[in-house]
C-alpha positions as CSV (number, residue, x, y, z in Angstrom):
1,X,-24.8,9.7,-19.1
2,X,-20.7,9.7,-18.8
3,X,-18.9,12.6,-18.3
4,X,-16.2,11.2,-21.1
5,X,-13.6,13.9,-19.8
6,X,-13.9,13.2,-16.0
7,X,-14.4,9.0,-16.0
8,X,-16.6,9.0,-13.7
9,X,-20.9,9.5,-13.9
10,X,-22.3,12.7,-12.9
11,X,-24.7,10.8,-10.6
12,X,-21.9,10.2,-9.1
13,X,-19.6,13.0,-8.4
14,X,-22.7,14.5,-6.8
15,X,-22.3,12.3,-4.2
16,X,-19.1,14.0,-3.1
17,X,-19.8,16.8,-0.6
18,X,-18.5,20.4,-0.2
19,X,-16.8,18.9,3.1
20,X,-15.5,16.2,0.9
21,X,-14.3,18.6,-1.8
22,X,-12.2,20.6,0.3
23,X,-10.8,17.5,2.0
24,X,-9.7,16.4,-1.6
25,X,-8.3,20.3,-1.5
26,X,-6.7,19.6,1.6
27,X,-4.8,16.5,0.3
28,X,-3.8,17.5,-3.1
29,X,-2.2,20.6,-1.0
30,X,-0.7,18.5,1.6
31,X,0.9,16.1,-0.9
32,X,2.6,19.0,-2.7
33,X,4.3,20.1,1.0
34,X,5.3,16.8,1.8
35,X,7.3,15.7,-0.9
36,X,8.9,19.4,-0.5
37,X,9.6,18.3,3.0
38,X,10.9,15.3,2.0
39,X,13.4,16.8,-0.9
40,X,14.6,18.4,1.9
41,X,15.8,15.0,3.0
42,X,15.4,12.7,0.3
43,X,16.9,12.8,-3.1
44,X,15.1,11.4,-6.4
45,X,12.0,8.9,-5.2
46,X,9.1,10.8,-6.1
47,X,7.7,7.9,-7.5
48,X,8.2,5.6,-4.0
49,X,7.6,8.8,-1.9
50,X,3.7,8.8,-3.7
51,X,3.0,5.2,-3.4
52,X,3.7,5.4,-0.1
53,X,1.1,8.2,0.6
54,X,-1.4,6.7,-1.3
55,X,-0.9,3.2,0.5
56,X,-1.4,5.3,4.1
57,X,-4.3,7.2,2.8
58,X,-5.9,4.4,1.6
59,X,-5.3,2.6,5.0
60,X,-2.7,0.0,3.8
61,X,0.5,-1.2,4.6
62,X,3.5,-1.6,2.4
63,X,6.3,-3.8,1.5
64,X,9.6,-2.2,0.4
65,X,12.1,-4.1,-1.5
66,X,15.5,-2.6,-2.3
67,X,18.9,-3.2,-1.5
68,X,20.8,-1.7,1.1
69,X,21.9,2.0,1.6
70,X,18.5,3.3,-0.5
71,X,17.7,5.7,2.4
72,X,14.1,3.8,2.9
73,X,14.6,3.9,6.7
74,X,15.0,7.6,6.5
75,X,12.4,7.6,4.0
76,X,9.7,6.5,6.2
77,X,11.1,8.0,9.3
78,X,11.0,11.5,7.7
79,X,7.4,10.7,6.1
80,X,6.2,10.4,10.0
81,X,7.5,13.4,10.8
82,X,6.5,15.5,8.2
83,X,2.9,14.0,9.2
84,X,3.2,14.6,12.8
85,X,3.0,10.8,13.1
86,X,4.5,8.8,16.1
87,X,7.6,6.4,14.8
88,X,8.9,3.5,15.8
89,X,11.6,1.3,14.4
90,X,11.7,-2.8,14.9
91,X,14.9,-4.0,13.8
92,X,13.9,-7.9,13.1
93,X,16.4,-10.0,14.0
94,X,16.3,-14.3,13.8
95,X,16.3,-13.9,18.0
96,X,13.2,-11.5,18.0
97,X,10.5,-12.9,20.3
98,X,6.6,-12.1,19.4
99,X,6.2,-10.2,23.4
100,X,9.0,-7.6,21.9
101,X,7.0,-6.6,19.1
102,X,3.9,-6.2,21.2
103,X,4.3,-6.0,24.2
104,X,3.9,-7.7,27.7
105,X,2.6,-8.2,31.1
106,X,4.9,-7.5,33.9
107,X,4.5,-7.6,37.6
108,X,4.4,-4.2,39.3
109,X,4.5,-3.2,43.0
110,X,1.7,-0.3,44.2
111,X,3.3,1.2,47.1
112,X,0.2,2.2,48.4
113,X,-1.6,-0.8,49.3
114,X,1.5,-3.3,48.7
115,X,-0.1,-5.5,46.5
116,X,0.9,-6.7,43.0
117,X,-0.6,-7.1,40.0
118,X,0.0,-7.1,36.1
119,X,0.9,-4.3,34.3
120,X,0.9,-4.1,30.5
121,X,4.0,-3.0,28.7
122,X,3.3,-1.6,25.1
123,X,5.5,-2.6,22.7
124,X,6.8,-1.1,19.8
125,X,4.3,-1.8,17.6
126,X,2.1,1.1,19.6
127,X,3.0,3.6,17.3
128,X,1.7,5.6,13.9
129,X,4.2,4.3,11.9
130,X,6.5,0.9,12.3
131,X,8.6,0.5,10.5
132,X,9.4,-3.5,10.5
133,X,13.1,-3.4,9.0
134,X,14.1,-6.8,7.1
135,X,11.3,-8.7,8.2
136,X,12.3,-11.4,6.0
137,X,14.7,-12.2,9.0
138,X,13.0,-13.7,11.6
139,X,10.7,-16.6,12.2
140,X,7.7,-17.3,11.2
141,X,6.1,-17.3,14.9
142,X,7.4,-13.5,15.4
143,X,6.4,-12.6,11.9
144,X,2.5,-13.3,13.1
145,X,2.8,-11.6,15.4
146,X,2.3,-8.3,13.3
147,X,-1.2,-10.3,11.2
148,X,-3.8,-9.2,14.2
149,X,-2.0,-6.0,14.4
150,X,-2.0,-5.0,10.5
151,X,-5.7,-6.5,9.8
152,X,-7.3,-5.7,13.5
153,X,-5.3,-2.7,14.6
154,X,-5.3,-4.2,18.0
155,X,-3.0,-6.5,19.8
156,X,-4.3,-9.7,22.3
157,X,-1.7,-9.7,25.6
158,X,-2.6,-12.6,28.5
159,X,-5.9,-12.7,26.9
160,X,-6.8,-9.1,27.0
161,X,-6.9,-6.5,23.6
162,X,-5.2,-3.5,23.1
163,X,-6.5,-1.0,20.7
164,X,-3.3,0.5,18.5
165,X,-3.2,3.9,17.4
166,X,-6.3,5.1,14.7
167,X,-4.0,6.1,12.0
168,X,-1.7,3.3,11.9
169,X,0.8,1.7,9.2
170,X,3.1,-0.9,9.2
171,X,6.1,-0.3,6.6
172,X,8.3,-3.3,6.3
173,X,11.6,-3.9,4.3
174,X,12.9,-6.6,2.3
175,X,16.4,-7.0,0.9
176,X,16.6,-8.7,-2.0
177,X,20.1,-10.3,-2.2
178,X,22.0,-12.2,0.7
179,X,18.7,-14.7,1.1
180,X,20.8,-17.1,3.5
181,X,19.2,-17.9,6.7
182,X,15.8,-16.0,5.9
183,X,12.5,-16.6,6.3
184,X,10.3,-16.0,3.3
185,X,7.1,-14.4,4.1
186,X,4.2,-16.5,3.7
187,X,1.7,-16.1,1.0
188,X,-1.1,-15.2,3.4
189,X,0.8,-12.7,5.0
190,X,2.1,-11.4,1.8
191,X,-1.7,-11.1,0.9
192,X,-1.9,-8.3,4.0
193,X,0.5,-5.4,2.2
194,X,-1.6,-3.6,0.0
195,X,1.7,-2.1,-1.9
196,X,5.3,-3.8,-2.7
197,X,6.9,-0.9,-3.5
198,X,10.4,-1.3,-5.4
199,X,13.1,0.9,-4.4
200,X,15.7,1.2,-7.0
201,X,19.2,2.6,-7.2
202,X,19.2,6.7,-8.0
203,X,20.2,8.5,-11.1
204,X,23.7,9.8,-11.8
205,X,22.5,13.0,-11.0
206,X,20.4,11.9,-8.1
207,X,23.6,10.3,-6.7
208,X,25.6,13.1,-7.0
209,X,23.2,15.5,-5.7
210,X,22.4,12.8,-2.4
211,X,26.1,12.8,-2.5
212,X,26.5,16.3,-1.7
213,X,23.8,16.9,0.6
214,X,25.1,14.2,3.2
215,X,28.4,15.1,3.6
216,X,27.9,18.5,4.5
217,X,27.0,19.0,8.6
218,X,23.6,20.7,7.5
219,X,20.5,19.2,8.8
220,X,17.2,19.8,7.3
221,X,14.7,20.9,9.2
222,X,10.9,19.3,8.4
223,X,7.9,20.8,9.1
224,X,4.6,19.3,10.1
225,X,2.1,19.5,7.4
226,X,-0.5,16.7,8.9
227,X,-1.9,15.5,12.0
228,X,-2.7,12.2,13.3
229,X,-6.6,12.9,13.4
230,X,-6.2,15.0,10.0
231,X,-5.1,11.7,8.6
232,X,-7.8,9.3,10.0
233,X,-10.0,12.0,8.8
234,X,-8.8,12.0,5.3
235,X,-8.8,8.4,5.5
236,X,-12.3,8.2,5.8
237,X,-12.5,10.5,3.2
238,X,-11.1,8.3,0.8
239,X,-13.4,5.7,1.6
240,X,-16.3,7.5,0.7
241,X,-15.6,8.5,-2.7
242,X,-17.6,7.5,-5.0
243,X,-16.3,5.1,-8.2
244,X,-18.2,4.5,-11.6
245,X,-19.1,1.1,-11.7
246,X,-16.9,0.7,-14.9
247,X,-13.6,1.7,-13.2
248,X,-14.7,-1.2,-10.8
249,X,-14.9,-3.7,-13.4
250,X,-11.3,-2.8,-14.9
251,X,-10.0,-3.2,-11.4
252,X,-11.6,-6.5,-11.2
253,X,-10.8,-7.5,-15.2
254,X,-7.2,-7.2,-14.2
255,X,-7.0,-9.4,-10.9
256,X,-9.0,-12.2,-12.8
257,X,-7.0,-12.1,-15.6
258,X,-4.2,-13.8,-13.6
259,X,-5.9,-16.5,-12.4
260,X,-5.3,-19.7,-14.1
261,X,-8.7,-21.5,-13.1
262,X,-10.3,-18.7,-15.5
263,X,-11.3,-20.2,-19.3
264,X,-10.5,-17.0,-20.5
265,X,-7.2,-15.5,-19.9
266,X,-4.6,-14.9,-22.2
267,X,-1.6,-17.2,-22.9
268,X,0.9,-15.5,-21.6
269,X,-0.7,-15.8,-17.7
270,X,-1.3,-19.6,-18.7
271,X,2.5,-20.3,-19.6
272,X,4.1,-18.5,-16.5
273,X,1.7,-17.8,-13.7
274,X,1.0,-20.5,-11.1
275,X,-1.3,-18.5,-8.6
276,X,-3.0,-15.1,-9.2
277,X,-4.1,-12.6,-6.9
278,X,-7.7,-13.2,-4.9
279,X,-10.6,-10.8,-4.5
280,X,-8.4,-8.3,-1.9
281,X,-6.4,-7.7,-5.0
282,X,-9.7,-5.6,-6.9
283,X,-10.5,-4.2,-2.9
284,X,-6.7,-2.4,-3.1
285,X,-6.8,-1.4,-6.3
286,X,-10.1,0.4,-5.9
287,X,-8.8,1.6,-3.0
288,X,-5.5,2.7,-4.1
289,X,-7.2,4.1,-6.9
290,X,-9.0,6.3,-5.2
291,X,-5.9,7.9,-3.0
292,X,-4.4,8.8,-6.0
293,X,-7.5,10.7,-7.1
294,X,-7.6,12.5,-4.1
295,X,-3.4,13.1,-3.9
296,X,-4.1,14.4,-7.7
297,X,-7.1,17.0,-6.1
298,X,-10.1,14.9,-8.4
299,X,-12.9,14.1,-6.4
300,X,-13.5,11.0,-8.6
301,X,-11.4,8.1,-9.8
302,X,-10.8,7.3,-13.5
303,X,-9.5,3.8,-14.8
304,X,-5.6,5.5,-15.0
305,X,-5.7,5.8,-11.4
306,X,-5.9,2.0,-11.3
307,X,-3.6,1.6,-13.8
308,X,-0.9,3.3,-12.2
309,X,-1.5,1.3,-8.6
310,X,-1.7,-2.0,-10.7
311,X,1.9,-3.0,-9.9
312,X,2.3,-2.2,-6.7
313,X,-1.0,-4.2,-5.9
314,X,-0.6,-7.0,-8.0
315,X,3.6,-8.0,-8.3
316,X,3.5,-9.5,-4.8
317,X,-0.2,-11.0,-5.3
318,X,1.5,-13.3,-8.7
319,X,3.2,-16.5,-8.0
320,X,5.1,-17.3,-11.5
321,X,6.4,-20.7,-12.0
322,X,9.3,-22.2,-13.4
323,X,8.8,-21.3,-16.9
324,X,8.6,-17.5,-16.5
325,X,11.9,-17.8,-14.1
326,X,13.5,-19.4,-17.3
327,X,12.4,-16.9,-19.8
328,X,12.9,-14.2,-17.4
329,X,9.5,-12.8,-17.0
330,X,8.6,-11.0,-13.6
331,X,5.4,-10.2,-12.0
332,X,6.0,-7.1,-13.1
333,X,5.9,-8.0,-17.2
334,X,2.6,-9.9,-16.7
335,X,0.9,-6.5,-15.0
336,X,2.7,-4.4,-17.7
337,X,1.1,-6.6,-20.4
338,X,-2.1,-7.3,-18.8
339,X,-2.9,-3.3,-18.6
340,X,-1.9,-2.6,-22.2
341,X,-4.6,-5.8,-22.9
342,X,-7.2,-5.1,-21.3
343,X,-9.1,-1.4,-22.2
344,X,-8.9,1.5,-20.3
345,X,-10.4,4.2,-22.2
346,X,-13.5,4.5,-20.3
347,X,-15.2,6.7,-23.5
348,X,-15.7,3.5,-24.8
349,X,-17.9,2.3,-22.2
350,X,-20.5,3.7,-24.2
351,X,-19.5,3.9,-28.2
352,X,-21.7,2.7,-30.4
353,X,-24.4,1.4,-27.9
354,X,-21.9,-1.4,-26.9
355,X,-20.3,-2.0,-23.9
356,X,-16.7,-3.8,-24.5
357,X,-16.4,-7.2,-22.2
358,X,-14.5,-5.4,-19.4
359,X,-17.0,-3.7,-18.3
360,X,-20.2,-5.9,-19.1
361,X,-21.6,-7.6,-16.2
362,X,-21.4,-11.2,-15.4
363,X,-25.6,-11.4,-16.1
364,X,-25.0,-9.2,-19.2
365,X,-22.3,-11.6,-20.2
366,X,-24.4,-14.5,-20.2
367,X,-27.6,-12.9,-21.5
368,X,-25.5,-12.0,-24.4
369,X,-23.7,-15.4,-25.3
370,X,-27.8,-16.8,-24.7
């Protein structure tokens, strides 16, 4: 039987224990100290500030896209050190070679015996947090260089690996105008972010209140609120909460619904998507999902959860074509209308006996139409 009021089964929430619950405790109080920490620095952003957190809970990396002078270096940098997180900054440039992002072997001397032999330089990329500025500004060779990092968390020098750091994140910037002489990132590396978080300009009063803040010589202190192995732990935490099997097939309804090869998708997706997003769409958004329950101090995820991680999962995972470019319809306009399409009141998993079609089974599905 459903718990209508939670979303979730109570089969279900059982499966949380009282570690887990006061891990869940642990978060929701953490995420209440870091974005003080970071209004300490950071003006306005709530919204980019908690997509951000839920992306390194969740074990993700994200893409941010804004203009210049947004503060998103500072953003991330500060995020680090409110976590107690190591931080590095790669500034990507079209000259950047793949060895000085991570790392290589040099010849070093031992005064003892006089011989020499190879010694492994770490690069950058050993940190907690990278922070890969304009990565849309180098080549494609250097740009690969990051895919074993992100997906393994380890790097291969002169045929040996080297494990990165257990809580590790790589948060890379775009700028949207000035595309001359850039390299687009590929779709399959695209496919690696879990988040494309949009950074927009601030609010009058925002601006005037960022304004004011950094032209004064006052510098804010931060505190540190999280470890390293207090987030890998609350990482793992995130993994094991449980999710009804309905909030699953919402997650899922939504990624399928932009794909063009399904007989069933509304005409909107048909007129302006060319691509939709594959199966690690449903994976983040599950995932993501269950962040924000955790950041929000629920032990178990509901279908807004996914809602609200829907665009950040899904703009960068759309490929619209020529028509939507014409009409003016973003990534961003097919999500929005896909989510007010397909149903999200999980009460109605179970009203009147039926089940609506997001949350049937594919063997249900076909049983019934039989």
């Amino acid at each position: 039987m459903h718990d209508e009021s939670a979303g979730v089964p109570q089969a279900e929430t059982a499966a949380v224990t009282e570690s887990d619950q006061e891990a869940v405790a642990r978060l929701n109080e953490a995420y209440r100290k870091i974005t003080d920490e970071l209004a300490k620095v950071i003006v306005g952003q709530r919204k980019v500030i908690e997509e951000l957190l839920i992306g390194m809970f969740a074990g993700g990396h994200c893409l941010l896209q804004g203009v210049p002078g947004l503060a998103k270096t500072l953003m991330v940098r500060t995020l680090a050190d409110s976590l107690n997180l190591t931080f590095n900054r790669i500034q990507f440039t079209p000259d950047l070679m793949p060895a000085d992002i991570t790392g290589t072997d040099v010849i070093q001397d031992d005064r003892v015996t006089g011989t020499r032999e190879f010694r492994f330089l770490p690069g950058p990329i050993f940190a907690n947090v990278v922070l890969a500025d304009e990565i849309n500004r180098t080549p494609p060779k250097t740009q690969a260089a990051l895919l074993e990092a992100m997906q393994e968390h380890q790097v291969t020098a002169s045929g040996k690996r080297h494990k990165l750091p257990d809580a590790f994140f790589v948060l890379a910037t775009q700028n949207p105008i000035e595309q001359e002489g850039t390299y687009p990132l590929p779709e399959a590396q695209l496919d690696r972010f879990m988040f494309e978080i949009l950074v927009d300009y601030p609010s009058e009063d925002e601006e005037f209140e960022l304004v004011r803040k950094t032209t004064s010589d006052h510098t804010a202190q931060i505190d540190k609120i999280l470890s390293a192995e207090e987030v890998a732990h609350l990482q793992q935490v995130v993994r094991r909460m449980p999710v009804a099997d309905h909030v699953i097939r919402y997650a899922m309804q939504l990624t399928r619904l932009t794909r063009r090869q399904n007989a069933d998708i509304p005409d909107f997706v048909r007129d302006y998507v060319s691509w939709g997003a594959g199966p690690r769409a449903s994976q983040y958004l599950i995932l993501g999902a269950k962040a924000r329950a955790m950041l929000k101090g629920r032990a178990f995820v509901n279908t807004e959860d996914v809602r609200e991680v829907a665009a950040p999962v899904l703009r960068h995972r759309i490929i619209t074509n020529f028509n939507a470019e014409a009409d003016g319809v973003s990534p961003d306009t097919i999500v929005g209308r896909l989510t007010e399409l397909v149903p999200a009141d999980s009460s109605k998993a179970t009203r009147g006996g039926r089940l609506p079609e997001v949350f049937r089974s594919a063997d249900a599905g076909e049983a019934r139409r039989a």
